[in-house]
C-alpha positions in Angstrom: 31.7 -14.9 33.0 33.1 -17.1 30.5 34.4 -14.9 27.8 34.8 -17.3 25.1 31.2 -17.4 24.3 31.5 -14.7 22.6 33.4 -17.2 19.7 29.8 -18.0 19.7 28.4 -14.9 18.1 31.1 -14.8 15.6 27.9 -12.7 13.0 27.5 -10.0 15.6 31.8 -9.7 17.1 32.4 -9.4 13.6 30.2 -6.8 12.9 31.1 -4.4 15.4 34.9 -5.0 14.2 33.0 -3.6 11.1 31.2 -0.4 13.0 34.5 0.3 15.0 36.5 0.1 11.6 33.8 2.8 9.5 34.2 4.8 12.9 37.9 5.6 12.7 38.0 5.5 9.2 35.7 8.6 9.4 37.7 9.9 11.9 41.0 9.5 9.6 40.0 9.9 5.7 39.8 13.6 4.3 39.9 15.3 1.2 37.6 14.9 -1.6 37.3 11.2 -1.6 36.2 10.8 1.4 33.3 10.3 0.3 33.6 7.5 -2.2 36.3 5.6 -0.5 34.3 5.4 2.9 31.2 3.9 0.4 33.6 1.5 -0.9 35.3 0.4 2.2 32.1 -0.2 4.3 30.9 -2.2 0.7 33.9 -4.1 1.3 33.7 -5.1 4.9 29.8 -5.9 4.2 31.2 -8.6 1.4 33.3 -9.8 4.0 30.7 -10.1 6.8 28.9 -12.7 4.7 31.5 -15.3 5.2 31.2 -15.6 9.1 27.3 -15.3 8.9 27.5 -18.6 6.2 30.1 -20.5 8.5 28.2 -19.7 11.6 26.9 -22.6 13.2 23.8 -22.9 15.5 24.7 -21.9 18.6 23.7 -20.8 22.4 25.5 -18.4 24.6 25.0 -17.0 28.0 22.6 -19.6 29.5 20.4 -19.4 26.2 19.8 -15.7 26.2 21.8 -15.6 22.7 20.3 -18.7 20.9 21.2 -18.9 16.9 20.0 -21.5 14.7 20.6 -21.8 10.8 17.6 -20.1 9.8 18.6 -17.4 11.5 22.1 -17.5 10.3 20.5 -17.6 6.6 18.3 -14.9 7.3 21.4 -13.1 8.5 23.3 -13.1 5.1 19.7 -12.5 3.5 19.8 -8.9 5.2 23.8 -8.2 5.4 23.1 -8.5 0.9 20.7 -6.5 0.8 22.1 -4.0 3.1 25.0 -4.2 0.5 22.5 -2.8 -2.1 21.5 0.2 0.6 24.9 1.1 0.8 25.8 1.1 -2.7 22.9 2.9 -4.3 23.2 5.7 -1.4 26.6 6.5 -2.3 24.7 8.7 -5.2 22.8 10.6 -2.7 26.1 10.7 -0.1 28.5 12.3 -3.0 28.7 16.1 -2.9 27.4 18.0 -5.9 29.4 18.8 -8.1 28.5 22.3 -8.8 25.7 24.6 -7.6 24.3 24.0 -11.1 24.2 20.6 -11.4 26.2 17.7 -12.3 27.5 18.8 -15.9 28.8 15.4 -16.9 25.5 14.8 -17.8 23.8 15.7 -20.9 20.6 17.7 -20.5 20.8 17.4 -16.5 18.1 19.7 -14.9 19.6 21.9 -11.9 20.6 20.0 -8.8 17.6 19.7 -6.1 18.4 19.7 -2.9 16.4 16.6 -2.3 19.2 15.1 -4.8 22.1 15.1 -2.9 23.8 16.6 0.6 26.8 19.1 0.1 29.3 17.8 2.5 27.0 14.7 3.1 28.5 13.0 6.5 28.8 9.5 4.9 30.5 8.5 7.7 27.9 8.7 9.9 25.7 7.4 7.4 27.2 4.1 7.1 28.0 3.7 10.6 24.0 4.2 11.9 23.6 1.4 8.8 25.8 -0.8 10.5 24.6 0.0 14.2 20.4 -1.1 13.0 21.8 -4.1 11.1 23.8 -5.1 14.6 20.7 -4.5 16.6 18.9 -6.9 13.6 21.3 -9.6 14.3 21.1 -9.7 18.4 17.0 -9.2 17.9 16.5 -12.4 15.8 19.1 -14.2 17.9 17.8 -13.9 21.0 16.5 -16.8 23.2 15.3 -14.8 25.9 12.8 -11.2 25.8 15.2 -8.6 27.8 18.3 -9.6 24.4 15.3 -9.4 21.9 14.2 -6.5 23.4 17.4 -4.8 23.7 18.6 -5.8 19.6 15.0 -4.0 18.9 15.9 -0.8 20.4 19.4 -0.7 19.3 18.0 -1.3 15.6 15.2 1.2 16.3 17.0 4.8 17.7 19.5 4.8 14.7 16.8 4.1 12.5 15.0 7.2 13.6 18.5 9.3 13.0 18.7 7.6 9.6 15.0 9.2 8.9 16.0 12.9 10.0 19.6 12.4 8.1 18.1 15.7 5.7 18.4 17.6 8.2 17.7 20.6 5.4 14.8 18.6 4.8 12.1 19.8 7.1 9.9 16.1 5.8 13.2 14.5 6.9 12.6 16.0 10.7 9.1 15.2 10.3 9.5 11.4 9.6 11.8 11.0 12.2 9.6 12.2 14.8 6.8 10.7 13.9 8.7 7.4 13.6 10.6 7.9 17.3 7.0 9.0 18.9 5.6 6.0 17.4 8.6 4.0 18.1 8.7 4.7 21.7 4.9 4.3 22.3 5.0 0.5 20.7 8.5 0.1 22.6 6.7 0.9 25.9 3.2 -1.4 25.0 5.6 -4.5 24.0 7.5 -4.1 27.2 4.4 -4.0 29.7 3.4 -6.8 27.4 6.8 -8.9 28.4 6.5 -8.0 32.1 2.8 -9.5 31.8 4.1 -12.6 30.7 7.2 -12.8 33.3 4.4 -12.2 35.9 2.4 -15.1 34.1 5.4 -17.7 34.0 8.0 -16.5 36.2 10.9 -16.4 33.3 11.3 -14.4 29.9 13.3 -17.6 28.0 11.5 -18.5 25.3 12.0 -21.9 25.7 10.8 -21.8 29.7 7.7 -20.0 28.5 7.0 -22.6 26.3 7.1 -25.4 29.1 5.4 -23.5 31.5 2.6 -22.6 29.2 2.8 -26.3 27.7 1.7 -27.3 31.5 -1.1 -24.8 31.7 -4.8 -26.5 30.4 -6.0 -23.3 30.6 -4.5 -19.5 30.0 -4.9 -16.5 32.2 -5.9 -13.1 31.0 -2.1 -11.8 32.1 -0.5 -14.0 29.6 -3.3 -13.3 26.2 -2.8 -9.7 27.6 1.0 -10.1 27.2 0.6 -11.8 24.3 -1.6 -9.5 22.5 1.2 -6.5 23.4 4.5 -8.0 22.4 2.2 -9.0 18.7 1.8 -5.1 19.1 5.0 -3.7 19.3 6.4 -5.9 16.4 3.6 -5.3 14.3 4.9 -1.4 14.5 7.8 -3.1 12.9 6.2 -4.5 10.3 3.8 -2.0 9.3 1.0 -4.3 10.1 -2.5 -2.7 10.2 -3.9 -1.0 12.5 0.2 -0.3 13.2 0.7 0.9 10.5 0.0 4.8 10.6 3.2 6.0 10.8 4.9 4.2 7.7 3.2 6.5 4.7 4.2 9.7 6.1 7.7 8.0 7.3 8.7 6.7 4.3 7.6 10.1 2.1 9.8 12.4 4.5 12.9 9.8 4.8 16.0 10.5 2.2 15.2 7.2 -0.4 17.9 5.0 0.3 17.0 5.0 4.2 13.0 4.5 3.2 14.4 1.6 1.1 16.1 0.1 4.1 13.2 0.5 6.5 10.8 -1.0 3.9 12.5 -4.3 3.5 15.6 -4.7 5.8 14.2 -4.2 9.0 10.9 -5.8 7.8 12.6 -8.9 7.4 14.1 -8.8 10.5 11.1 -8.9 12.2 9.1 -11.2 10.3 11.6 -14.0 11.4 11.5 -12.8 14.9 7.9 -12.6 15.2 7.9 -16.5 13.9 10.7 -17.2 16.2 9.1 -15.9 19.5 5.9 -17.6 18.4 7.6 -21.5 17.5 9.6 -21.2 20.6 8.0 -19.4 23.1 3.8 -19.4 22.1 3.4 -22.6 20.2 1.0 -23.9 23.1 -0.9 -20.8 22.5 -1.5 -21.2 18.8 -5.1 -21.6 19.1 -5.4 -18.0 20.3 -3.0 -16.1 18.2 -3.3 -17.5 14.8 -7.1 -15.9 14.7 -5.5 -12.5 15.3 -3.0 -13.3 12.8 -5.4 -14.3 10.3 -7.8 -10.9 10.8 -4.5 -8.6 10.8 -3.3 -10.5 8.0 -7.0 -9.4 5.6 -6.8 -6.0 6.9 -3.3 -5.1 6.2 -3.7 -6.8 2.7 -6.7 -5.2 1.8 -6.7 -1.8 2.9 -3.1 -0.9 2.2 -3.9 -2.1 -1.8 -6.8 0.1 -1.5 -5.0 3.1 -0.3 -1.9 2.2 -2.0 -5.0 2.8 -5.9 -5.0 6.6 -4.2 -1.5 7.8 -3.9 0.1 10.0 -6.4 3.6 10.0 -4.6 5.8 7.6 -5.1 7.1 6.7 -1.7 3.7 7.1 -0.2 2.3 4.8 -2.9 5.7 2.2 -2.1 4.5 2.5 1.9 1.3 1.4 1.3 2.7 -1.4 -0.9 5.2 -2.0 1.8 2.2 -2.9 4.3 0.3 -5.4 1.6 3.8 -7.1 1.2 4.1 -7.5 5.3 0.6 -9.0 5.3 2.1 -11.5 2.6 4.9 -12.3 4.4 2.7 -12.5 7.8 0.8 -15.9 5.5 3.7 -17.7 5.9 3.4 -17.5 9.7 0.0 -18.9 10.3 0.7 -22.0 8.9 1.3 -25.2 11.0 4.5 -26.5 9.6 7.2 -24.9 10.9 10.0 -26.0 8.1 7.9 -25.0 5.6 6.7 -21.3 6.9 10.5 -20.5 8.0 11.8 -21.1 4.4 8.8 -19.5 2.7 9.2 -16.3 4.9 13.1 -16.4 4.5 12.4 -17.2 0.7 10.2 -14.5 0.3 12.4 -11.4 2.0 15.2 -12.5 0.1 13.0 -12.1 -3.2 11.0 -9.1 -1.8 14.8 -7.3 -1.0 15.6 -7.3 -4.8 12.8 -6.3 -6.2 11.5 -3.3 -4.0 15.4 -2.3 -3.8 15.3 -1.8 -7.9 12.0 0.0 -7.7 13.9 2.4 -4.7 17.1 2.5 -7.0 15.6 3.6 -9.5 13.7 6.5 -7.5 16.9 7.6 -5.8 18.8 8.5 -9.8 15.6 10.1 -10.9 15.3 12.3 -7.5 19.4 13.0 -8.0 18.7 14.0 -11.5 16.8 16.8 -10.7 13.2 15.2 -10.6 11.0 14.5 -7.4 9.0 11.6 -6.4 5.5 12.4 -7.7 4.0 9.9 -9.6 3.3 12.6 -12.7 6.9 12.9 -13.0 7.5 9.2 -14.6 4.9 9.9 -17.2 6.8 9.1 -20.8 9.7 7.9 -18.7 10.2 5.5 -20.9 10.7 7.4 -23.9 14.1 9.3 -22.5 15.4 6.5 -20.3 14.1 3.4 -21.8 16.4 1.0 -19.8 15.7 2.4 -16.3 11.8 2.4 -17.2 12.2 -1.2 -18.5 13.8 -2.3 -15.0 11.8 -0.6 -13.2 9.1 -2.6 -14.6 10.4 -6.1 -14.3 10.7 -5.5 -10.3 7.0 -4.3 -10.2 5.8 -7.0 -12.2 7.6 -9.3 -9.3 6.2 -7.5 -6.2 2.8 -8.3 -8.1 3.9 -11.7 -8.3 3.5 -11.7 -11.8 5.3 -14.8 -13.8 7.9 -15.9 -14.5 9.6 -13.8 -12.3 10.6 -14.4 -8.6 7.9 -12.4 -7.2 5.2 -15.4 -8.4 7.4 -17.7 -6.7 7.7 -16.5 -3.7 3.9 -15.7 -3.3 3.0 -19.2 -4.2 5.1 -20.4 -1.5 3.8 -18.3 1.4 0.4 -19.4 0.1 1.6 -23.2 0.5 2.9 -22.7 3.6 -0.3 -20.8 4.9 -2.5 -23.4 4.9 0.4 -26.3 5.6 -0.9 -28.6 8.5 -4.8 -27.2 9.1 -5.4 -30.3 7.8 -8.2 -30.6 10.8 -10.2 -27.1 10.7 -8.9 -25.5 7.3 -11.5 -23.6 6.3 -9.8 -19.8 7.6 -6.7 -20.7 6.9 -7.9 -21.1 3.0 -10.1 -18.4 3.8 -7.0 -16.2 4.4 -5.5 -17.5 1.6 -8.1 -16.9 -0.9 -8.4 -13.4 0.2 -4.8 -12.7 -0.4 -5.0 -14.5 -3.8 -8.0 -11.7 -4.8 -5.6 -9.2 -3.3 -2.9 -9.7 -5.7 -5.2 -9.3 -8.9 -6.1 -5.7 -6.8 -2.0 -5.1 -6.5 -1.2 -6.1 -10.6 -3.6 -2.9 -10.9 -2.6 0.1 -9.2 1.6 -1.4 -10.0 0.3 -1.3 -13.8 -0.6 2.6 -12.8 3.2 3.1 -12.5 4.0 1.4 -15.9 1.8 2.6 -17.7 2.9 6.5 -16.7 6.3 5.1 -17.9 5.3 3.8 -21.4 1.8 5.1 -21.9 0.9 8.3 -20.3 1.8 10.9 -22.4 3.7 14.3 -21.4 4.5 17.4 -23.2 8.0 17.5 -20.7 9.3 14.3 -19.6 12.5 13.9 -17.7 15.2 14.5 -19.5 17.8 11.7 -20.9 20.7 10.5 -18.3 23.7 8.5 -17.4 23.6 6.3 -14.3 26.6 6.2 -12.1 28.2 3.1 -11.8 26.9 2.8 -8.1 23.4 2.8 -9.7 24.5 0.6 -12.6 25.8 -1.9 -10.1 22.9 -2.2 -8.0 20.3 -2.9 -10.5 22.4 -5.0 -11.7 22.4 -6.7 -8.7 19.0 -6.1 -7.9 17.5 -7.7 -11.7 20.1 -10.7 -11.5 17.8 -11.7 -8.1 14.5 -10.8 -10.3 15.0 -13.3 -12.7 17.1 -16.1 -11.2 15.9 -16.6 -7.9 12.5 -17.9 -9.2 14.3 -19.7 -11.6 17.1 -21.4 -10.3 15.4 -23.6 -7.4 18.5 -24.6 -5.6 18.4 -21.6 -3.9 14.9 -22.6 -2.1 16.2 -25.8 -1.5 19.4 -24.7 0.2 16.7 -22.3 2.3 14.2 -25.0 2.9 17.2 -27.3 4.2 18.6 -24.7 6.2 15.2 -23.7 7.6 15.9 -25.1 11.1 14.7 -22.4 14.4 
């Protein structure tokens, strides 16, 4: 084997320098800082990581099993960012309490939950399962071939599931994880009967072989719509898609709040571009019989999660079900018929949908460490105690709803655009999808408005009390409202995403 291929994958050898460095830095930092200076040195070698993923060029490796393209290489800074978020706003939760009582720096702070914050919290571990899901990320949307993908998809998946059941004083914490492993391993097992249907179909697992074999075929067998229909259902576990969906809600409640904020966009985003990888490359001849399931899984994970998402009254519960709507969004961008068009508006619209659901977890992650919980009741008269965290929590709702002018409304219109890009011939369902998205995002504004108007309207005889963010919270909704309101703005940034959108 030709060892210098791995030169190739300069992204992924970088980033398990980056896992091996966090490893024996664990194993060598003590005393009190350990804490903080672990936070700061995976921060650092995050920042760093960008800068192979930008110079990467597109590439294959290993006779096409490893095939990279600059989409992909985009779409791998998109995520490394906003894993730079996780990692910063978790150092709140990581960071030992100060005192049994409390953190007494801070004026009016109620006693210290235990959902607030881990005595002795093993950071290092932390960051390195972070690192070891964003690896598997990498080597899953870089694959050319279904054994690689499948392999990055289980090597993102089991330290996702540890990442749930980090609270391990959390008995929800325990819960979610096993209901997310269970789940896990059942869609793990359907998508990989679903690849051996189609090796039995075509005789090869490349993508690019499946595509010419299928491209000869006038006519499709039941083995490969059956294979088909599986591998569509083990990454619409991933995303959340309904009817896949069951597990997110109770998932995301139970997980600590910077891990649900990681599953809910990170590792979404990482398979949204793999799902419209496998189906350019690999399924494009069978586009006739997949976009129909697209399009009805598409109206049911819009609709229903908006419609449970009215219900909730916890927060996390009520941020899963918006989670699902904002997968069926994203999932618009993969029906259409142009392929520049729906890679940039799905890249486009992670990158936006990273910011703004990462503010909204931010800001749940100080309140929780403050003493509150995550029930929707406690943010009533938020805003009169912490006016600024109430005010940015509103300006990253308003751009989930896609409300203008921020980036939220851009995105959506672009997904729309790209939805019904090149059905030219028959458009009526792909408008039809469309439209009923369109109606969907009136339905959204509402129950987001619920939320804001706890904040600013809903009055309380005992709202939270007034406190300081730590600069780790400071700095990423800073980070987080810069992306709000420039990315919608500044339109260089879709046009360096549109010209790099090449599978």
């Amino acid at each position: 084997m030709n060892y210098s291929q791995f030169l190739l994958m300069m992204p992924e050898v970088t980033l398990v320098a980056i896992l091996i460095i966090v490893f024996f830095a664990d194993l060598l930092m003590k005393g009190e800082q350990k804490v903080k200076s672990l936070g700061l040195l995976t921060t650092l070698l995050l920042c760093c990581q960008l800068v192979p993923c930008f110079l990467a060029e597109p590439a294959e490796a290993f006779g096409g099993m490893y095939a990279t393209s600059e989409a992909v290489n985009v779409m791998k800074m998109i995520l490394t960012a906003g894993t730079i978020i996780v990692v910063v706003m978790a150092q709140t939760w990581l960071a030992p309490l100060s005192s049994p009582e409390g953190d007494t720096n801070v004026p009016g702070a109620l006693k210290a939950s235990p959902r607030g914050g881990l005595v002795g919290a093993p950071a290092g571990e932390f960051y390195t399962l972070i690192v070891s899901t964003l690896l598997g990320m990498y080597i899953m949307m870089s694959s050319g071939h279904f054994l690689l993908f499948f392999l990055g998809l289980e090597t993102a998946s089991v330290p996702m599931a540890c990442l749930a059941a980090f609270d391990k004083y959390k008995k929800q914490s325990a819960e979610a994880a096993a209901k997310y492993i269970l789940l896990a391993t059942f869609s793990s097992g359907v998508m990989l009967f679903g690849i051996s249907f189609i090796y039995a179909a075509t005789g090869t697992m490349y993508y690019d072989d499946v595509c010419e074999k299928l491209s000869q075929s006038y006519t499709f067998s039941p083995l490969i719509l059956m294979g088909l229909a599986f591998f569509f259902s083990g990454l619409g576990f991933k995303l959340s898609l309904v009817p896949f969906h069951f597990w997110t809600a109770d998932t995301y409640e139970g997980a600590p709040t910077p891990v649900t904020g990681y599953l809910s966009v990170i590792s979404k985003g990482a398979a949204a571009l793999t799902l419209l990888v496998v189906l350019i490359k690999a399924f494009s001849p069978m586009a006739q019989y997949y976009q129909p399931m697209l399009w009805v899984v598409i109206i049911l994970s819009i609709t229903i999660a908006n419609l449970f998402a009215i219900r909730q009254t916890e927060l996390k519960r009520f941020m899963a079900f918006s989670s699902i709507s904002q997968a069926g969004y994203i999932m618009l961008a993969v029906i259409g018929n142009s392929t520049q068009l729906s890679t940039a508006a799905l890249i486009y619209y992670v990158l936006v949908y990273i910011v703004a659901n990462m503010a909204v977890f931010t800001v749940i992650n100080i309140v929780e460490h403050r003493g509150g919980d995550t029930k929707m009741s406690t943010y009533d008269g938020f805003y009169q105690t912490n006016p600024k965290l109430a005010f940015l929590m509103t300006l990253a709702l308003f751009s989930l709803a896609g409300i203008p002018p921020f980036a939220g409304m851009f995105s959506k219109f672009f997904v729309f655009m790209a939805g019904v890009a090149g059905h030219e011939a028959n458009p009526f369902w792909s408008y039809f999808v469309v439209f009923i998205a369109l109606v969907n995002t009136v339905v959204s504004l509402y129950y987001y408005l619920l939320i804001v108007k706890a904040m600013y309207i809903k009055p309380t005889e005992a709202p939270l009390p007034t406190f300081k963010s730590d600069v780790n919270t400071k700095v990423a909704l800073a980070l987080c409202t810069a992306g709000i309101l420039l990315f919608g703005i500044l339109s260089c940034i879709y046009d360096w995403i549109y010209a790099s959108a090449i599978l």
